[in-house]
C-alpha positions as a Python dict, from the first residue, in 0.01 Angstrom:
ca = {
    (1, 'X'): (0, 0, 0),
    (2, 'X'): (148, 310, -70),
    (3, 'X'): (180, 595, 164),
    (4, 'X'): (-9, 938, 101),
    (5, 'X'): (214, 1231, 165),
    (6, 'X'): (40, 1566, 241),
    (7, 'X'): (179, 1848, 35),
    (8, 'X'): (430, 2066, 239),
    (9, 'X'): (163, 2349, 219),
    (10, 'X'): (-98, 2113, 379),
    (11, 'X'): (148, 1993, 681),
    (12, 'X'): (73, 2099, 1018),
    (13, 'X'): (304, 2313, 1152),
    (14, 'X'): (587, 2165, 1318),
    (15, 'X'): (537, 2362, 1653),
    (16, 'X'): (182, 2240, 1643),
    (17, 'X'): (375, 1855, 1620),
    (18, 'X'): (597, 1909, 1886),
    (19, 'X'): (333, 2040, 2107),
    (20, 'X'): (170, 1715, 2022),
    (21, 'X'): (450, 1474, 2067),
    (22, 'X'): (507, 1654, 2420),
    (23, 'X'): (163, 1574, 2556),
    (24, 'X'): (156, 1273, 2459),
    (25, 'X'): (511, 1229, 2669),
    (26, 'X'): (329, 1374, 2934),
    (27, 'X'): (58, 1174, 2964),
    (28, 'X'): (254, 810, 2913),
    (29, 'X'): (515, 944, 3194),
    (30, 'X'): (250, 1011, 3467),
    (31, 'X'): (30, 652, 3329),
    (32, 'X'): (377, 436, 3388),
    (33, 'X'): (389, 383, 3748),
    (34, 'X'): (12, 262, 3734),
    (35, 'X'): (-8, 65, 3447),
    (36, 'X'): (301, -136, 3542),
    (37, 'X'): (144, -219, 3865),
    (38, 'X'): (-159, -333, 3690),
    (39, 'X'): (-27, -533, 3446),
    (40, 'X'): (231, -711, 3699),
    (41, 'X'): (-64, -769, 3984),
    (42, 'X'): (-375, -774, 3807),
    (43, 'X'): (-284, -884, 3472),
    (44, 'X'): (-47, -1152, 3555),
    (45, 'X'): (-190, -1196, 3919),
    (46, 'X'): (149, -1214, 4077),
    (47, 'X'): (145, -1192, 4452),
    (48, 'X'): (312, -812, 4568),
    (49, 'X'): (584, -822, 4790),
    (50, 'X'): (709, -1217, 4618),
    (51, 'X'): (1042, -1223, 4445),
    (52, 'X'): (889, -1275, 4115),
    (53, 'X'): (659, -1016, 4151),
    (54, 'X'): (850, -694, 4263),
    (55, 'X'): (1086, -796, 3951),
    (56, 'X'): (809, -815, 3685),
    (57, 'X'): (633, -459, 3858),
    (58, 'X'): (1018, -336, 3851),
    (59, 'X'): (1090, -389, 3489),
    (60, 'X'): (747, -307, 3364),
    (61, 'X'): (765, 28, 3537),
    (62, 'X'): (1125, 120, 3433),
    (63, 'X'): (1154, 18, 3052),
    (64, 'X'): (902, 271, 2972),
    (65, 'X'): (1029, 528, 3193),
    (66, 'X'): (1361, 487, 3089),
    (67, 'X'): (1309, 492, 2715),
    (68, 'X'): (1048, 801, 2752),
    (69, 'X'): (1362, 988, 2969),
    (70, 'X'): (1554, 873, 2668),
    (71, 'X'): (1351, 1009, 2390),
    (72, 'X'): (1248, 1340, 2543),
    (73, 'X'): (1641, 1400, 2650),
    (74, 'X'): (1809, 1310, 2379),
    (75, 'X'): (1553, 1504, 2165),
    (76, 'X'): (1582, 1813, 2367),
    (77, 'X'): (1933, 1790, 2391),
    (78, 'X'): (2040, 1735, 2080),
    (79, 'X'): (1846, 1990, 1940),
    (80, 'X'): (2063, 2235, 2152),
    (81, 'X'): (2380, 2017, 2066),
    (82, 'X'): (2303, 2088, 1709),
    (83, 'X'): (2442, 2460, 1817),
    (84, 'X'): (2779, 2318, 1934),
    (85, 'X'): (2928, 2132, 1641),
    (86, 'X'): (3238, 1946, 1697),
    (87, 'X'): (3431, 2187, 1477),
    (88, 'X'): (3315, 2469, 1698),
    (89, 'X'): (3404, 2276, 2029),
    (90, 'X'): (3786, 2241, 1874),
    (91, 'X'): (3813, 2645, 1794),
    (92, 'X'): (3633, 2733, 2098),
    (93, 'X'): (3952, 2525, 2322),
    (94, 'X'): (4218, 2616, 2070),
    (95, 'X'): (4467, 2854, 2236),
    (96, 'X'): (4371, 2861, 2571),
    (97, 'X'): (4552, 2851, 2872),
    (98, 'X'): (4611, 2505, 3011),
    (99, 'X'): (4423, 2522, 3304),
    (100, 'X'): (4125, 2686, 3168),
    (101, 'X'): (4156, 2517, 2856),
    (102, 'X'): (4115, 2161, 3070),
    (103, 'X'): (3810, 2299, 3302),
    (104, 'X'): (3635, 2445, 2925),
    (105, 'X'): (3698, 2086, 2748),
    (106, 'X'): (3599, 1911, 3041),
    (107, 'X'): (3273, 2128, 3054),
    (108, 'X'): (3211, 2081, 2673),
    (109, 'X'): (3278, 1715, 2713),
    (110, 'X'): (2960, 1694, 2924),
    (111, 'X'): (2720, 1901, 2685),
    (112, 'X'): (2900, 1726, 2394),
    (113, 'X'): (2874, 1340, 2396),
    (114, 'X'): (3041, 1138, 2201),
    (115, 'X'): (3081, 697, 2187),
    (116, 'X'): (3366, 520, 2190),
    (117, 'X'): (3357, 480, 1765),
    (118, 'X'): (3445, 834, 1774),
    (119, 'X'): (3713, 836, 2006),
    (120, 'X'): (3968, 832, 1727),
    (121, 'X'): (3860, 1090, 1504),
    (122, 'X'): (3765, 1337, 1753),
    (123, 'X'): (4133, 1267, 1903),
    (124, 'X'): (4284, 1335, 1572),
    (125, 'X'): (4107, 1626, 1497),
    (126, 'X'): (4162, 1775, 1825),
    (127, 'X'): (4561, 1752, 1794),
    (128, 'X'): (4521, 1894, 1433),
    (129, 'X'): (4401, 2152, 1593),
    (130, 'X'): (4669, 2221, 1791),
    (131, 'X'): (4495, 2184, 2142),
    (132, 'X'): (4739, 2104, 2406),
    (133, 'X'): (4732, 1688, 2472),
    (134, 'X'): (4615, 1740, 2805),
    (135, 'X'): (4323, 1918, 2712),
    (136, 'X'): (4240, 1683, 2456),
    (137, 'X'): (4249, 1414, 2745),
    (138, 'X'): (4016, 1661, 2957),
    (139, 'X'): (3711, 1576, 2694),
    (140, 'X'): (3799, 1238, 2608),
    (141, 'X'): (3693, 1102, 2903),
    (142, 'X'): (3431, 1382, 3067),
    (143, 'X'): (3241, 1303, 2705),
    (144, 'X'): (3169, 943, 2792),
    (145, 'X'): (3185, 962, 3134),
    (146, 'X'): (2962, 1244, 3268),
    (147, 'X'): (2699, 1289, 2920),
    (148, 'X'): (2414, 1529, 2996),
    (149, 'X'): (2141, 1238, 2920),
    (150, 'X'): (2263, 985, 3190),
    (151, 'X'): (2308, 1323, 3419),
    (152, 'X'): (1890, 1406, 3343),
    (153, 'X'): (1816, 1056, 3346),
    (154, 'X'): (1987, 1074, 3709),
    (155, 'X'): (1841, 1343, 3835),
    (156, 'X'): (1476, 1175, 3719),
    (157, 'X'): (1527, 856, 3877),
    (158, 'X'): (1684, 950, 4209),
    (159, 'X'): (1699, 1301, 4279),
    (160, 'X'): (1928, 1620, 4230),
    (161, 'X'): (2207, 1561, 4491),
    (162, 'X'): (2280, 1181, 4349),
    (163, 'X'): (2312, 1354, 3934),
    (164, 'X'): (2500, 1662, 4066),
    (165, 'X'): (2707, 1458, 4234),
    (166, 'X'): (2785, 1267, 3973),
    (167, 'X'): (2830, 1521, 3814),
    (168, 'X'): (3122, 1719, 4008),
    (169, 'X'): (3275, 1325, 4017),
    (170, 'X'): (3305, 1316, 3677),
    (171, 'X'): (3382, 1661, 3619),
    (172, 'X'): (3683, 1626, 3877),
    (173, 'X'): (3870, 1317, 3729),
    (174, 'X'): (3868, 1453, 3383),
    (175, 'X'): (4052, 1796, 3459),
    (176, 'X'): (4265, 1639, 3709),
    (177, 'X'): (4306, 1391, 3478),
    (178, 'X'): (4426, 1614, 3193),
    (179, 'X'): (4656, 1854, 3407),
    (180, 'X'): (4828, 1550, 3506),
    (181, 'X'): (4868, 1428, 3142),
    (182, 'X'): (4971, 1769, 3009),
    (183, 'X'): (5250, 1764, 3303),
    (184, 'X'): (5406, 1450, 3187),
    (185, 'X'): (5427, 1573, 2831),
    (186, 'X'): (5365, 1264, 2665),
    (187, 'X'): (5310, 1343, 2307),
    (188, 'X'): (5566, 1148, 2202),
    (189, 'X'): (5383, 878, 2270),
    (190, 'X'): (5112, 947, 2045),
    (191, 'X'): (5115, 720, 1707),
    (192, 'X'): (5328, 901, 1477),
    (193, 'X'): (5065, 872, 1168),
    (194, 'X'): (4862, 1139, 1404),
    (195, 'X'): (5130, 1411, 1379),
    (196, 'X'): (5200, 1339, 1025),
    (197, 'X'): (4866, 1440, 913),
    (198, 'X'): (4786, 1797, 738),
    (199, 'X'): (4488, 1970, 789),
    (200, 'X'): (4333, 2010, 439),
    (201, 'X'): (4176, 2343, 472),
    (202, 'X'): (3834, 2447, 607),
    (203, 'X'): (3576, 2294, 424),
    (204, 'X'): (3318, 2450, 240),
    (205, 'X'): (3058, 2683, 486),
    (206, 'X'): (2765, 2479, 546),
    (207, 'X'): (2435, 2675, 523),
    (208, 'X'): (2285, 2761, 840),
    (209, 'X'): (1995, 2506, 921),
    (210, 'X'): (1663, 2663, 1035),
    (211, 'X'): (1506, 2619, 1381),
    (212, 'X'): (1279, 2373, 1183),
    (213, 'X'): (1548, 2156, 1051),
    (214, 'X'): (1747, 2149, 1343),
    (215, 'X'): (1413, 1971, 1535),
    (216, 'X'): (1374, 1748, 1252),
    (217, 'X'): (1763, 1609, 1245),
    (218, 'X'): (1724, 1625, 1653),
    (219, 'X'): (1421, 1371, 1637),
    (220, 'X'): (1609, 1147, 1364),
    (221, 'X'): (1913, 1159, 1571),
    (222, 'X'): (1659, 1053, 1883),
    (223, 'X'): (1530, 734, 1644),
    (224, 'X'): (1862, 655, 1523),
    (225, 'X'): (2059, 650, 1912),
    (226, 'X'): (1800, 512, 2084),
    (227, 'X'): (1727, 257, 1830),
    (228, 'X'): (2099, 174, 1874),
    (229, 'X'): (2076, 130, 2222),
    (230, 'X'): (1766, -14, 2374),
    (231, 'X'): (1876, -315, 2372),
    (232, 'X'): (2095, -258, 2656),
    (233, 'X'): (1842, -46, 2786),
    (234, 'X'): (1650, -339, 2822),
    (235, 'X'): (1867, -583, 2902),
    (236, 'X'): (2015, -365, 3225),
    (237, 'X'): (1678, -328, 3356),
    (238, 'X'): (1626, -685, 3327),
    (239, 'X'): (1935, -742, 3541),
    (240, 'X'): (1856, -445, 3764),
    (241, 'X'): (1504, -638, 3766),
    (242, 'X'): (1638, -920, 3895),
    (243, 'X'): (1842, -796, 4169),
    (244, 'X'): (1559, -549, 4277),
    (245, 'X'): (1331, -938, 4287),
    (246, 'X'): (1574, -1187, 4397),
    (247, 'X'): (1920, -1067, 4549),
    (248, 'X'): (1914, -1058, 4939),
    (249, 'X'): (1940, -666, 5070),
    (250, 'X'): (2183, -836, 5336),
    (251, 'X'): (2446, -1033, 5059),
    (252, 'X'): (2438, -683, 4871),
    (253, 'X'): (2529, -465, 5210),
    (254, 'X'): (2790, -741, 5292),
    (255, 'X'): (3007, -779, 4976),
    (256, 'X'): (2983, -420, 4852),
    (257, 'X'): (2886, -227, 5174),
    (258, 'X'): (3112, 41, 5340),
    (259, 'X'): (3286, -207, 5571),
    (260, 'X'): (3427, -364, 5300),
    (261, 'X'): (3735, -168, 5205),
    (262, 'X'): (3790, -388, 4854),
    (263, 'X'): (3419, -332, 4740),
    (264, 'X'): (3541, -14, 4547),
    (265, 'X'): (3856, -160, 4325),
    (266, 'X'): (3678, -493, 4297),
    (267, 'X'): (3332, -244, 4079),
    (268, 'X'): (3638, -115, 3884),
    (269, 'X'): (3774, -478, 3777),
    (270, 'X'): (3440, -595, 3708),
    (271, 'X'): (3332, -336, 3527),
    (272, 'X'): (3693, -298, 3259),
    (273, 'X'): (3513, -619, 3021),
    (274, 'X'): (3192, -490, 3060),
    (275, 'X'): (3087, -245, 2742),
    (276, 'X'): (2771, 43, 2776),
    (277, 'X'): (2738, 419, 2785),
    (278, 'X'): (2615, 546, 3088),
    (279, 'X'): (2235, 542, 3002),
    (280, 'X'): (2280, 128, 3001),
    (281, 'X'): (2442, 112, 3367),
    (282, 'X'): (2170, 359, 3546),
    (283, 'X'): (1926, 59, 3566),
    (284, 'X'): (2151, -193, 3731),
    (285, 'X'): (2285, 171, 3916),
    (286, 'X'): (1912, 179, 4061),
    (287, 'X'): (1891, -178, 4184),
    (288, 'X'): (2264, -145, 4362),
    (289, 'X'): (2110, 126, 4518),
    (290, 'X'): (1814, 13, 4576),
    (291, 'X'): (1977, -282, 4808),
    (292, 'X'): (2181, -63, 4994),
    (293, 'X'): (2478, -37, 4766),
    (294, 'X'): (2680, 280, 4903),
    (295, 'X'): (2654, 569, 4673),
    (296, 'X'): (3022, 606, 4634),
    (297, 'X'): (3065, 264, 4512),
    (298, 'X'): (2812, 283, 4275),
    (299, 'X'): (2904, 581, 4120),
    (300, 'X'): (3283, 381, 4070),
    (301, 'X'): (3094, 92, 3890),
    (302, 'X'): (2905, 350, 3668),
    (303, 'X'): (3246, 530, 3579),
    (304, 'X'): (3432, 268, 3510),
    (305, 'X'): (3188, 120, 3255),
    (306, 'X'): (3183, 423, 3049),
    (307, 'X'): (3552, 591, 3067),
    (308, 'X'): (3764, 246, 3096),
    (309, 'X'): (3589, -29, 2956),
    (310, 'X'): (3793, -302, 2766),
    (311, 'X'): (3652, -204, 2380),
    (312, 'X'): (3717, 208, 2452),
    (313, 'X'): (4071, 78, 2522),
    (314, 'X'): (4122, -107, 2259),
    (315, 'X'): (3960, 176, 2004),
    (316, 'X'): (4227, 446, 2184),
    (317, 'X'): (4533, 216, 2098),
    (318, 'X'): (4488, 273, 1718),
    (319, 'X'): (4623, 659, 1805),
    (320, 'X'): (4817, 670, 2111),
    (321, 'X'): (5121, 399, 2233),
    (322, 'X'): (5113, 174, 2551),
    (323, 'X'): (5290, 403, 2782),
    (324, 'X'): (5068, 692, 2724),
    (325, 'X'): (4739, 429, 2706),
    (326, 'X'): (4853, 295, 3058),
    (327, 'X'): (4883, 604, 3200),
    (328, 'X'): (4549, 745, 3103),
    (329, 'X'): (4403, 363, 3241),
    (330, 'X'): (4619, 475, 3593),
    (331, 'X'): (4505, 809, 3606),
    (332, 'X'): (4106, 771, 3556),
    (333, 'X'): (4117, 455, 3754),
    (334, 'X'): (4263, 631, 4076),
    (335, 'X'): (4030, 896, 4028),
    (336, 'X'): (3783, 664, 4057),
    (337, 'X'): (3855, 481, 4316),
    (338, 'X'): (3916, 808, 4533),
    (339, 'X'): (3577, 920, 4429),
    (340, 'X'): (3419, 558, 4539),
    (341, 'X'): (3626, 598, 4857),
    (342, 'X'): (3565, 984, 4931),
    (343, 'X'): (3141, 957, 4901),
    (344, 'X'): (3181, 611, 5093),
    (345, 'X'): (3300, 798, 5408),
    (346, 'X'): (3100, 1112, 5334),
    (347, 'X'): (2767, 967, 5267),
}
């Protein structure tokens, strides 16, 4: 059947759309929490307060919420990302001091996320620009680490204190982390291929976009990311799920509670394999935390996933040698594990 398209005179207009689309976000966010209870205790009939049923009511109330603080984030926020283009984030950090050069790129990592897969390219790019390779360190890992949808995603699910938090964390490691990498001047080991390249000129100006067709590419760039990545959406709730259901409060509070001064560096190993942006962890973050998992050694776990997992490590070797790969790994990591150990004894 073929679809009937509406001349472009005869299309509503868009603000009329998005006025639309939000009200219809509104209403399925405040129907969530009861619908998920009906469907897990009426529905199905499971018994409240059993295992099986606090983990079905769990995941049935947080994959919609989750993917509906997805969607209306990452539509929102790239809308105002689409007035912050990479090449604008590079010129913008170019010639700045070092100090305030590492607290902007740090900043810009934050409203500026970027995945693993562009790790490389952004790094090139960066030291074609001549910014300082501690700088360029200061973004790499604030950009995966602290992104502004896992921060509003935070701040829905648990609070302001728990996403600022985070927030200052992340914030912290990645400018400490890049003054300590511009100290040790360590561009020599960066892959020679990387210093060899020539910047070929400014491209051709792109036209401007309109307010319209910045909305429009926002909402693709919603369908396309969270397409991507609602898998593992899904498949951390359904963890988180199961902890919330099945995992005693008491085993949780035993082998990562406060007392225990190895819970911190043990999140960090486990997390290393593991492979998801933040957005993926915040389920299984809620569960943790949920049992009685300290704060401080949650937030490690979270970290660790998203700035040193195994396949960002790998991607990062392609432009930089071991010495200077090791050394980031050391750096972040002991960040890390301060911050698990400094909101451990404050919280």
């Amino acid at each position: 059947m073929t679809a009937i398209r509406l001349p472009h005179s005869q299309r509503p207009p868009l603000a009329l759309v998005a006025g639309g689309a939000a009200s219809l976000w509104l209403v399925a966010w405040f129907a969530n929490a009861p619908l998920a209870e009906w469907i897990a205790f009426d529905v199905l009939r499971l018994e409240p307060g059993s295992h099986l049923g606090e983990a079905v009511a769990f995941f049935a109330l947080d994959v919609p919420k989750v993917l509906l603080l997805l969607v209306g984030i990452v539509t929102l926020v790239t809308f105002v990302r689409s007035y912050f283009p990479p090449e604008r984030v590079r010129a913008a950090l170019a010639g700045r001091g070092r100090l305030t050069g590492t607290a902007a790129a740090a900043g810009f990592g934050v409203i500026t996320p970027f995945c693993s897969c562009s790790a490389v390219p952004l790094f090139i790019g960066f030291v074609e620009a001549g910014i300082p390779l501690g700088v360029t360190f200061a973004f790499l890992i604030s950009s995966p680490m602290v992104n502004e949808v896992a921060l509003v995603l935070l701040w829905g699910l648990f609070g302001p204190a728990v996403a600022l938090t985070y927030m200052a964390a992340g914030l912290a490691i990645a400018i400490a982390g890049g003054l300590v990498i511009g100290r040790l001047r360590m561009e020599r080991h960066v892959e020679s291929y990387v210093w060899e390249l020539k910047r070929t000129g400014s491209a051709t100006p792109m036209p401007t976009p309109t307010r319209s067709e910045r909305l429009v590419d926002a909402w693709a760039e919603t369908r396309r990311l969270v397409g991507g990545i609602w898998p593992f959406i899904v498949i951390g709730i359904g963890i988180g799920a199961v902890i919330h259901g099945y995992v005693p409060t008491e085993l949780v509070a035993s082998i990562g509670g406060a007392g225990n001064l190895l819970a911190v560096p043990m999140v960090v190993v486990l997390a290393i394999p593991l492979y998801s942006n933040a957005a993926g962890t915040i389920p299984i973050v809620q569960a943790l935390l949920g049992k009685g998992l300290p704060l401080g050694t949650t937030l490690s776990f979270m970290m660790a996933v998203t700035a040193i997992s195994l396949p960002e490590l790998i991607i990062l070797r392609r432009v930089m040698r071991l010495p200077l790969l090791i050394t980031f790994v050391a750096i972040v990591a002991a960040g890390i594990l301060a911050i698990g150990y400094l909101f451990n004894a404050l919280m």
